[in-house]
C-alpha positions as CSV (number, residue, x, y, z in Angstrom):
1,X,-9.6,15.7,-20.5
2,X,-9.6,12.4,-18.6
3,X,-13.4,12.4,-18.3
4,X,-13.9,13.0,-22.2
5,X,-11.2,10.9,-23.1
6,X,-12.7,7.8,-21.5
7,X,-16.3,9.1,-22.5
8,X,-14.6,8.8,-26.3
9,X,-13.3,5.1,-25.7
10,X,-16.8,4.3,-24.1
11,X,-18.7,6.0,-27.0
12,X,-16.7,3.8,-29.6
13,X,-16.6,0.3,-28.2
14,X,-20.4,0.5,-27.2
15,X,-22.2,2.6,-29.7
16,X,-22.2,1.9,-33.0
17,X,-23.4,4.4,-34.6
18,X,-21.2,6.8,-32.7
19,X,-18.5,5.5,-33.9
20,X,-20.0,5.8,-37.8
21,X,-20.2,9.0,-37.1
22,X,-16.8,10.1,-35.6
23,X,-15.3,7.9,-38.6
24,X,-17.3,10.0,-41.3
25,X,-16.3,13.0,-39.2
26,X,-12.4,12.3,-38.7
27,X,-12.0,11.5,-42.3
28,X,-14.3,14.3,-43.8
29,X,-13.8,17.2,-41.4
30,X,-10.3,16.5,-40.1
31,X,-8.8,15.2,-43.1
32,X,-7.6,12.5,-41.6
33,X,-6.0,9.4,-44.1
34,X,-7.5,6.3,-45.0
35,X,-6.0,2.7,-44.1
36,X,-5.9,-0.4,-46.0
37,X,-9.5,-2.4,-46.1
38,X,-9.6,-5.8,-43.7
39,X,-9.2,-8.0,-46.9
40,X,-5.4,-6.2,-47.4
41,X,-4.3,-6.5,-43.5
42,X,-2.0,-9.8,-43.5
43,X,-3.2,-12.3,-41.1
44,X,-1.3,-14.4,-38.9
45,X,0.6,-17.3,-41.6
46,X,1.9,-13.8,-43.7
47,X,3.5,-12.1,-40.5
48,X,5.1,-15.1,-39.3
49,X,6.3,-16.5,-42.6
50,X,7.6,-13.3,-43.3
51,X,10.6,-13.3,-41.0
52,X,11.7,-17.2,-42.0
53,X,9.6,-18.9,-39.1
54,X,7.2,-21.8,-40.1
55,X,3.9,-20.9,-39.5
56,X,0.7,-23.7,-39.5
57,X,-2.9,-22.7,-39.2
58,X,-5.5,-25.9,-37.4
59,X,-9.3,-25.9,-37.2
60,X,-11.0,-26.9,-34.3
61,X,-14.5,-27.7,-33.7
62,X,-15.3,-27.3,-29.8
63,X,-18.0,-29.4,-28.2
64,X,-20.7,-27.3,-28.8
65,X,-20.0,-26.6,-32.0
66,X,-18.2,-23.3,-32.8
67,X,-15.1,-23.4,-35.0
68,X,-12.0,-22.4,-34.1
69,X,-8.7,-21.7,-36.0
70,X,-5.4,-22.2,-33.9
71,X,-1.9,-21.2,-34.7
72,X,1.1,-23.0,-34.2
73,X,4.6,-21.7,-35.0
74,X,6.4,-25.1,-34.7
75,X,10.1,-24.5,-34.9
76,X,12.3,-21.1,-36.4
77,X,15.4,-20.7,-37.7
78,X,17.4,-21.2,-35.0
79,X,15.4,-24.3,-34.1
80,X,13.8,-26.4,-37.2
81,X,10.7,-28.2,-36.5
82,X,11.5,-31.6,-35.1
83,X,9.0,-33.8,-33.1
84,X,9.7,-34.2,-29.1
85,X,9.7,-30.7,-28.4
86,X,8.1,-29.1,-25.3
87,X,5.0,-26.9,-26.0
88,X,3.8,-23.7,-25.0
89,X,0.3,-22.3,-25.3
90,X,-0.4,-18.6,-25.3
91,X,-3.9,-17.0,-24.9
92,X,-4.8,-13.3,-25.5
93,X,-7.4,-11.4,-23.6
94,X,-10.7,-9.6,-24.5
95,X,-11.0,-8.2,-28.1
96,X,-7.7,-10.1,-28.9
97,X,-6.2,-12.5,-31.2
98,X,-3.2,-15.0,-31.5
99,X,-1.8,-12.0,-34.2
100,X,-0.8,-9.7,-31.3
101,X,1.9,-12.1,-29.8
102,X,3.6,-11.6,-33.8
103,X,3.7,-8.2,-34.6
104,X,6.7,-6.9,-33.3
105,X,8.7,-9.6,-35.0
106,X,11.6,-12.1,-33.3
107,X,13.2,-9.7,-31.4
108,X,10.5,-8.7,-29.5
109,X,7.6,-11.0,-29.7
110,X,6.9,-13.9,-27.3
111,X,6.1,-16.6,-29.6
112,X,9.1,-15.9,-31.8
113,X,11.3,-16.2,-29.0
114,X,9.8,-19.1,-27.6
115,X,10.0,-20.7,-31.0
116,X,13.6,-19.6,-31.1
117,X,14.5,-21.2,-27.5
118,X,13.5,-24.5,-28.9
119,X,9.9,-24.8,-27.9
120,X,6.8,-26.2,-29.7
121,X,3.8,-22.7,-30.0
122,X,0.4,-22.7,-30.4
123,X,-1.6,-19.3,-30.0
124,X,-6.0,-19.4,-29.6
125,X,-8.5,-18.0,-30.7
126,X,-11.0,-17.1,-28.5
127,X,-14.5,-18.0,-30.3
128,X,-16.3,-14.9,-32.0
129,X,-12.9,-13.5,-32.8
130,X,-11.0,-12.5,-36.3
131,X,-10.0,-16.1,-36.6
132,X,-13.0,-18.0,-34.8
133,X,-16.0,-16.2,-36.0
134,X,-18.2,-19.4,-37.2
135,X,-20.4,-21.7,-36.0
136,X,-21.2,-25.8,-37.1
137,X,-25.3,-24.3,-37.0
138,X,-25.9,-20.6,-35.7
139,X,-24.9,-17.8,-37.7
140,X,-23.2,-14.9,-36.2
141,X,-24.1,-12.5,-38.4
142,X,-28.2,-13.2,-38.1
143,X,-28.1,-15.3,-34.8
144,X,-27.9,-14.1,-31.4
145,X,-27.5,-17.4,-30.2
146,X,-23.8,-17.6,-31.5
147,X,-23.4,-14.5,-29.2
148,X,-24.6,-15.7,-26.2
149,X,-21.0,-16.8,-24.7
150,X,-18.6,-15.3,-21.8
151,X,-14.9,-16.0,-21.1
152,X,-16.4,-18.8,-19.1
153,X,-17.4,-21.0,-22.4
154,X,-14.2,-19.8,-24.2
155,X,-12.3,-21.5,-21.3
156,X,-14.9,-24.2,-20.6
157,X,-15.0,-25.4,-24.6
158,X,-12.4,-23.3,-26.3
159,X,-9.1,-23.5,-24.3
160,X,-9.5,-27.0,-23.4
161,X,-10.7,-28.6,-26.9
162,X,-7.3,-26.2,-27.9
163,X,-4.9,-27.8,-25.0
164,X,-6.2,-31.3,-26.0
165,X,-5.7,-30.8,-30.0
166,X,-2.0,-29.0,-29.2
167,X,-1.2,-32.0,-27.1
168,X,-2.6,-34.7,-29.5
169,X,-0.7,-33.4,-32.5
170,X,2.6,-32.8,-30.8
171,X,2.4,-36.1,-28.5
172,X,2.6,-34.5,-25.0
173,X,1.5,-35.1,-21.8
174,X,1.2,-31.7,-20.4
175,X,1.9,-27.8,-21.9
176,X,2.9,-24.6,-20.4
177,X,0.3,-21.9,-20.6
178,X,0.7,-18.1,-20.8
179,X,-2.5,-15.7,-20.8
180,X,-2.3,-12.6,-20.7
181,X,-5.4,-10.5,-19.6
182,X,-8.2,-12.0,-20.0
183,X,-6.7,-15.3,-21.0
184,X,-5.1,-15.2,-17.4
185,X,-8.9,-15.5,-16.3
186,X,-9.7,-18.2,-18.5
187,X,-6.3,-20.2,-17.1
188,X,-8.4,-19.7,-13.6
189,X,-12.1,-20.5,-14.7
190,X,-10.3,-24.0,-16.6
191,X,-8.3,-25.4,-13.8
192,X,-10.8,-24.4,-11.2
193,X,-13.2,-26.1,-13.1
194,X,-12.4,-28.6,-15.3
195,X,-9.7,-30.9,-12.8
196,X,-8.0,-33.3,-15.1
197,X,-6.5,-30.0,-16.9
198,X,-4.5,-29.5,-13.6
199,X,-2.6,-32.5,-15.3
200,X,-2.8,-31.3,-18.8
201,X,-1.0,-28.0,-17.9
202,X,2.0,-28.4,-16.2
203,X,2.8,-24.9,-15.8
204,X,0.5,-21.0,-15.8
205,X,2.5,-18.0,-16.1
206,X,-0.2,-14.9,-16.0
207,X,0.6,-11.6,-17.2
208,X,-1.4,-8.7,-15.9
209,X,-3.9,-11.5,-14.2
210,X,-7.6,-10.3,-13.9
211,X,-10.1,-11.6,-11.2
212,X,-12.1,-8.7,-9.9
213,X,-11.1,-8.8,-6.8
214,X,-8.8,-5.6,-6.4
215,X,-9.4,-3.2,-9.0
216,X,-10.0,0.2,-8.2
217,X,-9.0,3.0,-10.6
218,X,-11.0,5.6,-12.7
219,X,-11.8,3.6,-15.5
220,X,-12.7,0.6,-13.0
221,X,-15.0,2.7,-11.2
222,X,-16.3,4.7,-14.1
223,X,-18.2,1.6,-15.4
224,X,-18.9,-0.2,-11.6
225,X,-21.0,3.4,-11.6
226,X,-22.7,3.1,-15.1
227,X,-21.9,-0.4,-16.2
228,X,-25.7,-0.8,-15.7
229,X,-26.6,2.0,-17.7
230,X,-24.1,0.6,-20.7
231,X,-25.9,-2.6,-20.4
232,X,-29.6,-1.2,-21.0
233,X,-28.1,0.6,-23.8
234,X,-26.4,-2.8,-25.6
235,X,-29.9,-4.6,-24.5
236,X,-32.2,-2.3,-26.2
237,X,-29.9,-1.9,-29.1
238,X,-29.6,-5.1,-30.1
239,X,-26.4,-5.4,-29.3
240,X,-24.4,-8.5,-29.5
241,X,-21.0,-8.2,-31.0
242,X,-18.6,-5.4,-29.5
243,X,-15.9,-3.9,-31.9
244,X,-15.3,-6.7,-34.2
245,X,-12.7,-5.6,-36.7
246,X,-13.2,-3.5,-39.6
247,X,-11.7,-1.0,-41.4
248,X,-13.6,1.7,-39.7
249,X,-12.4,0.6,-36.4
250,X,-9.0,0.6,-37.9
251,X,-9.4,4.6,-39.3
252,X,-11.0,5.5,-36.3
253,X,-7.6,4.3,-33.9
254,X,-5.3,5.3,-37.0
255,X,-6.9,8.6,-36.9
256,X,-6.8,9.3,-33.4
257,X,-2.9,8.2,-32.6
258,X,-1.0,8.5,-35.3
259,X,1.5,11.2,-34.8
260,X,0.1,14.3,-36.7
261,X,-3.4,13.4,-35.6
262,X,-5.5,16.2,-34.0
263,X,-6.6,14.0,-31.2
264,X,-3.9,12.2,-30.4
265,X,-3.9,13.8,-27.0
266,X,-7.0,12.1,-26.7
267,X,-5.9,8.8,-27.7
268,X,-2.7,9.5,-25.0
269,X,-4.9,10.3,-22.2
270,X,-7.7,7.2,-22.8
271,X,-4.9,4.8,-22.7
272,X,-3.4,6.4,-19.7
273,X,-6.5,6.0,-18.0
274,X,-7.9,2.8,-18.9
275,X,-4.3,0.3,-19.5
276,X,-1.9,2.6,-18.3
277,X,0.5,4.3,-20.2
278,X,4.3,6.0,-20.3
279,X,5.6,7.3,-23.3
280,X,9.0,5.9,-22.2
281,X,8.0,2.6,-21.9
282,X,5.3,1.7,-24.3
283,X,6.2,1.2,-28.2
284,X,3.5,3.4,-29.7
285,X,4.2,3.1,-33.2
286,X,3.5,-0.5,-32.7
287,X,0.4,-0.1,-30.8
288,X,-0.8,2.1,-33.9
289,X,0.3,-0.8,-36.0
290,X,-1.8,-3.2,-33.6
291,X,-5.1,-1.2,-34.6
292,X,-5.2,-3.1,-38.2
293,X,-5.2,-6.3,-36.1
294,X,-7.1,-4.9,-33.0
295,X,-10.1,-4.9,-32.0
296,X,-10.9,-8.5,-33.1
297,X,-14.0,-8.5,-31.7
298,X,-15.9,-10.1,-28.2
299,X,-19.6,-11.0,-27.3
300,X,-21.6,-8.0,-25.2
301,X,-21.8,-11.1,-22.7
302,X,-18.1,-11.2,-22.0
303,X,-17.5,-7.7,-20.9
304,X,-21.4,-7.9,-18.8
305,X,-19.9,-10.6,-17.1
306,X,-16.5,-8.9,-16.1
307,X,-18.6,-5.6,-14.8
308,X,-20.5,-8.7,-13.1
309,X,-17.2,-9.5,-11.3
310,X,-16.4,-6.2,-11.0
311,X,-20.0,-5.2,-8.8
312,X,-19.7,-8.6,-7.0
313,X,-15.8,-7.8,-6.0
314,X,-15.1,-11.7,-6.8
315,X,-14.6,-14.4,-9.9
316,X,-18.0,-15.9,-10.3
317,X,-20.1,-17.3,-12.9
318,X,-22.3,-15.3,-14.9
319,X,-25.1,-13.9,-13.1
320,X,-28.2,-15.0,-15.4
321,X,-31.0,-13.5,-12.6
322,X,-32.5,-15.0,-10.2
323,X,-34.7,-17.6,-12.0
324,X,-31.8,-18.4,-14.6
325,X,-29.2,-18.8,-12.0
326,X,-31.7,-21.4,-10.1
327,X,-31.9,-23.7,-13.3
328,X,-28.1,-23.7,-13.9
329,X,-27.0,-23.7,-10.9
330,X,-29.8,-24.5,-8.3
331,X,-29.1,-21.2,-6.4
332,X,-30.5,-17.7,-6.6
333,X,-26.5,-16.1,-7.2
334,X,-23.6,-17.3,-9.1
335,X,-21.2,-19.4,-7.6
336,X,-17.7,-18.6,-7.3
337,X,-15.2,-20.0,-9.1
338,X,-13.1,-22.6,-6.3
339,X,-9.8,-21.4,-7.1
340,X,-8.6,-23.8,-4.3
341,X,-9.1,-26.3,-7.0
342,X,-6.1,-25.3,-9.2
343,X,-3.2,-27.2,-8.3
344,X,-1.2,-26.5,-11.3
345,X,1.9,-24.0,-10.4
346,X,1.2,-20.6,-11.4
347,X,3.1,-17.5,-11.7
348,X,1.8,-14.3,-11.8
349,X,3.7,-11.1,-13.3
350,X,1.7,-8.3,-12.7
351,X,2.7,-4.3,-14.0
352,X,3.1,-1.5,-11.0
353,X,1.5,0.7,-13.4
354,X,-1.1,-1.3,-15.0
355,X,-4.6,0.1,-13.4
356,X,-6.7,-3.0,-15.4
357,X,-4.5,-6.0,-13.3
358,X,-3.1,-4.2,-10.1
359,X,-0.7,-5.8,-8.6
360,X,-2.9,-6.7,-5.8
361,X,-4.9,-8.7,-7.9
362,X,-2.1,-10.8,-7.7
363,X,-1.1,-10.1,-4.4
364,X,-4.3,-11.4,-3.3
365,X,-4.3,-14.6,-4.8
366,X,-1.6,-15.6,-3.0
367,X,-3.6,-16.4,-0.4
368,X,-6.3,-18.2,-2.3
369,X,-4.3,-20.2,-5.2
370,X,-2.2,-23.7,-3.4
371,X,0.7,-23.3,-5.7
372,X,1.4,-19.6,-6.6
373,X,3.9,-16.8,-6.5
374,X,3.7,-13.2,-7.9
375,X,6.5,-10.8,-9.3
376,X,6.3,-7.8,-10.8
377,X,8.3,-6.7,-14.0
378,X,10.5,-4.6,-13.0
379,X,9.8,-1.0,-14.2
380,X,7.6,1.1,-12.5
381,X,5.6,1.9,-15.0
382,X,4.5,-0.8,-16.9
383,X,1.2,-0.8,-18.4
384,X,-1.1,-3.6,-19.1
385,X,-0.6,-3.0,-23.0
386,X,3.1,-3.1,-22.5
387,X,2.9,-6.5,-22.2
388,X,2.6,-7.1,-25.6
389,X,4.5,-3.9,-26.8
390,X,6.9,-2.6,-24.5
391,X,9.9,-1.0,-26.6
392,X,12.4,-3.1,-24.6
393,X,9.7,-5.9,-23.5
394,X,12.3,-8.5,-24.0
395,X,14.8,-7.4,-21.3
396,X,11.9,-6.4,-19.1
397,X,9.6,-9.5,-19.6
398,X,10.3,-12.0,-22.5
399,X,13.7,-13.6,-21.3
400,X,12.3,-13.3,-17.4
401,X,9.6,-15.8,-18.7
402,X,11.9,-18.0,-21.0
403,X,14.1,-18.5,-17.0
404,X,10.6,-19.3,-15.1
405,X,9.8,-22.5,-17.8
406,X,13.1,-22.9,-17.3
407,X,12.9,-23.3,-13.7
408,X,9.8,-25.2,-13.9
409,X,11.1,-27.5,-16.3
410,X,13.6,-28.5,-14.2
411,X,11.8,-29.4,-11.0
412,X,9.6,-31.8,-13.3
């Protein structure tokens, strides 16, 4: 079951027409119901505004020229807008979007309660995303050069053109960050490259943080083994764009774990195997919600460079070949990313049951990062989707972080 469940997850995210096919199939054969087309889904202003919170959506043009849309819930009920307030900046991970820090609603989700503590929020949007699929020139739909982008560029161009706009507009000197997943990477790759943002972030809490240095689970090794096989096969397809989101993607996660569904023990077991999961702990009503949001889409080159970092056991730049890597970088390998560099005070909360962000890829970072401490959230099985939707993520995680910018704040 484990083998075919990850197979499944494998099939969908990097075969198209696989997923066509078990769409037709789920919704033919099995019967299984239709959801709502993209255009009906409520984007970010409609889920926030909903529950009485101002909700503001900027556009961003980076400095090589993709467009992004920000989010920004400035005050809440419980704390109008006003200017002067400290500001937090959250970042999702791969195949995310700023949405999936609001769907829970204020007495769950981060930003809300953030907002509701008196703090200033802006959420990203990684470029090639729901919310930042455009381009100043290149077309994403006919050009692959719009594709041709890793988590490096999105923290390179992306998170620091955001940082800079979020602290223009609101008159600060310096933000906290939060990133979770991948955007806990990106917080790495910035302040390891890009110095001055060691002064423009004041604070880095990471959750689940994700370097390549520790991983080692099934799923993990399941594509170390064949990540070079999945790569020929995106290559000589064509393929550019991984899950972006779409109704079928939406029927096809709908239809798999939604209670009633035939192969929901499928969905149960992939997500056991590849984020970790426990019934217990994990709100899966709202992860099924998530689905209409989720996947919002990556470039191929983002997950080729994390199964980069995955073969090369560190956090490097992406590996363009031998002849490549000697033009950008005047060596035949990638550098590393000199994590020495990050100065910033960062704090790492890693899951004991998360198998994507271990908790000694925190651990280890310990030694490498000048200004760091890890803690783990503490339940014992806490996945790296729980995170986001943990049925009682606020006792577990949400007030732990609202004590640490506390803390932080403080010391300043």
């Amino acid at each position: 079951m484990e083998k075919a469940a990850i197979l499944l997850m494998v099939l969908f995210t990097f075969c198209g027409k696989f997923s066509e096919f078990f769409d037709l199939w789920t919704t033919t054969v099995l019967h299984e119901k239709d959801v709502t087309s993209t255009e009906d889904i409520p984007d970010f202003i409609s889920l926030v505004s909903r529950h009485g919170y101002p909700a503001e959506e900027h556009q961003i043009t980076t400095e090589d020229g993709y467009v992004l849309h920000v989010h920004r819930i400035p005050g809440s009920p419980k704390s109008p807008p006003a200017p002067g307030k400290p500001v937090v900046y959250i970042q999702h991970g791969i195949l995310g979007a700023s949405v999936l820090f609001v769907l829970g609603g204020p007495d769950k989700d981060l930003a809300y309660i953030l907002a509701d503590a008196g703090y200033d929020v802006w959420l990203g949007n990684a470029r090639g995303n729901t919310y930042s699929r455009s381009h100043k020139i290149l077309s994403p739909d006919t050009d692959r050069r719009f594709w041709q982008f890793s988590y490096h560029e999105i923290a390179i161009y992306d998170v620091s053109a955001a940082i800079d706009y979020a602290l223009y507009k609101t008159d600060r000197k310096s933000l906290v960050y939060i990133g979770h997943s991948m955007g806990s990477t990106m917080s790495l790759v910035l302040l390891s490259t890009k110095l001055e943002y060691n002064d423009k972030v004041h604070l880095v809490i990471n959750l689940a943080t994700v370097c390549n240095r520790r991983q080692s689970n099934y799923f993990v090794n399941f594509f170390k083994d064949n990540g070079w096989l999945l790569k020929s096969l995106m290559t000589a397809g064509g393929m550019t764009e991984i899950m972006p989101r779409s109704a079928r993607y939406s029927r096809l996660f709908h239809n798999m774990c939604s209670d009633g569904s035939a192969l929901q023990e499928f969905c149960v077991s992939a997500l056991r195997n590849t984020t970790g999961f426990d019934p217990d702990v994990l709100d899966f009503k709202l992860l099924v919600e998530a689905f209409t949001h989720n996947p919002a889409g990556a470039s191929a080159q983002t997950f080729v460079h994390f199964y980069q970092n995955m073969i090369a056991g560190r956090l490097q730049m992406y590996d363009h070949g031998v002849m490549g890597n000697l033009a950008r970088y005047r060596q035949i390998t990638p550098p590393a990313y000199n994590l020495e560099n990050v100065v910033t005070p960062v704090v790492m909360i890693y899951g004991k049951g998360d198998p994507i962000a271990p908790p000694e890829e925190s651990l280890d970072l310990l030694g490498i990062l000048k200004n760091a401490r890890a803690e783990s959230v503490p339940h014992d099985n806490f996945g790296h989707m729980d995170f986001l939707w943990a049925k009682n993520v606020k006792r577990l995680l949400q007030d732990r972080i609202l004590e640490i910018i506390s803390e932080f704040s403080e010391r300043r």
